[in-house]
C-alpha positions as CSV (number, residue, x, y, z in Angstrom):
1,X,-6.1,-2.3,-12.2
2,X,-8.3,-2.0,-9.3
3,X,-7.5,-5.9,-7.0
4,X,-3.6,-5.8,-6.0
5,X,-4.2,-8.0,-3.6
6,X,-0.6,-9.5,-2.1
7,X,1.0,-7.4,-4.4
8,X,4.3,-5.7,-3.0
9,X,4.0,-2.0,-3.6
10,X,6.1,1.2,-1.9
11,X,5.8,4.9,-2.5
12,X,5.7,8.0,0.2
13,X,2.8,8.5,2.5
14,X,2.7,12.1,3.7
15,X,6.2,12.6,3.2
16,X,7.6,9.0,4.5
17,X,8.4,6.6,2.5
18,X,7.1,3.5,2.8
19,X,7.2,-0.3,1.7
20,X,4.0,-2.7,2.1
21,X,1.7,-5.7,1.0
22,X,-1.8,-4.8,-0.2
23,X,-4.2,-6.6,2.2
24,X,-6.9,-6.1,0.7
25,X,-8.8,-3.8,-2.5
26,X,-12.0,-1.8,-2.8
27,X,-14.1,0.1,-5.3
28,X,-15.6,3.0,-3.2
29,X,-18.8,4.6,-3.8
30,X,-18.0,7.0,-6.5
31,X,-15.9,4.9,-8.5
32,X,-12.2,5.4,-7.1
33,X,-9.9,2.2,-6.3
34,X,-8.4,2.0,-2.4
35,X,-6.2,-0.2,-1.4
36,X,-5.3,-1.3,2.3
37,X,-1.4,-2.1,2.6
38,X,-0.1,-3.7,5.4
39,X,3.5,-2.3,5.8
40,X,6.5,-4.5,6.0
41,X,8.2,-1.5,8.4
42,X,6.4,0.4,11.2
43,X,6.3,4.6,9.5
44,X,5.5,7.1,11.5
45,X,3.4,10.0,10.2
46,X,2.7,13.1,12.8
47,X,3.7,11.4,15.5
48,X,1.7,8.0,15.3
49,X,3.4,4.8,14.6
50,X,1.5,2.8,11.8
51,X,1.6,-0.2,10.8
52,X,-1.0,0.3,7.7
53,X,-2.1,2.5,5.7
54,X,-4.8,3.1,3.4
55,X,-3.9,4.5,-0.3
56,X,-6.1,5.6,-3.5
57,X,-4.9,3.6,-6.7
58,X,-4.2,7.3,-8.3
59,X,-1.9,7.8,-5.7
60,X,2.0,7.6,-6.6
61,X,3.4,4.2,-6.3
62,X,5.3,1.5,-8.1
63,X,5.0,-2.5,-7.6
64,X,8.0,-4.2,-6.2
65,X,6.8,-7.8,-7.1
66,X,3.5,-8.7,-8.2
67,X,3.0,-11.9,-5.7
68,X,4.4,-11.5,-2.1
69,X,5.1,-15.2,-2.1
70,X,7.8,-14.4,-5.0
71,X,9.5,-11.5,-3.1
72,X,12.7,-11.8,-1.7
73,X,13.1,-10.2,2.2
């Protein structure tokens, strides 16, 4: 599937788990699927605080809810 768009997704992101909505989905040149998530809790990763992240759709991670509007805080 390469569009999750508003689906609610988590996984681990250089080591820290993380839980998110996809924002937004692209085909890059060469074929591969990214995915912008926009993450429901701040992570940090080296030192940086983020606040999204950008993920391949190879990448490890299983959908929470397929609609954001259907998922329960």
């Amino acid at each position: 599937m390469w569009n999750r768009v508003n689906q609610v997704i988590r996984g681990v992101y250089m080591g820290v788990p993380y839980r998110g909505v996809v924002g937004h989905s692209r085909v890059k040149f060469g074929g591969r699927v990214q995915h912008a998530v926009d993450l429901l809790d701040d992570i940090e990763v080296f030192g940086d605080i983020r606040s999204a992240i950008l993920i391949d759709e190879t990448d490890d991670f299983s959908v929470d809810c397929e609609d954001v509007r259907d998922y329960s805080f």
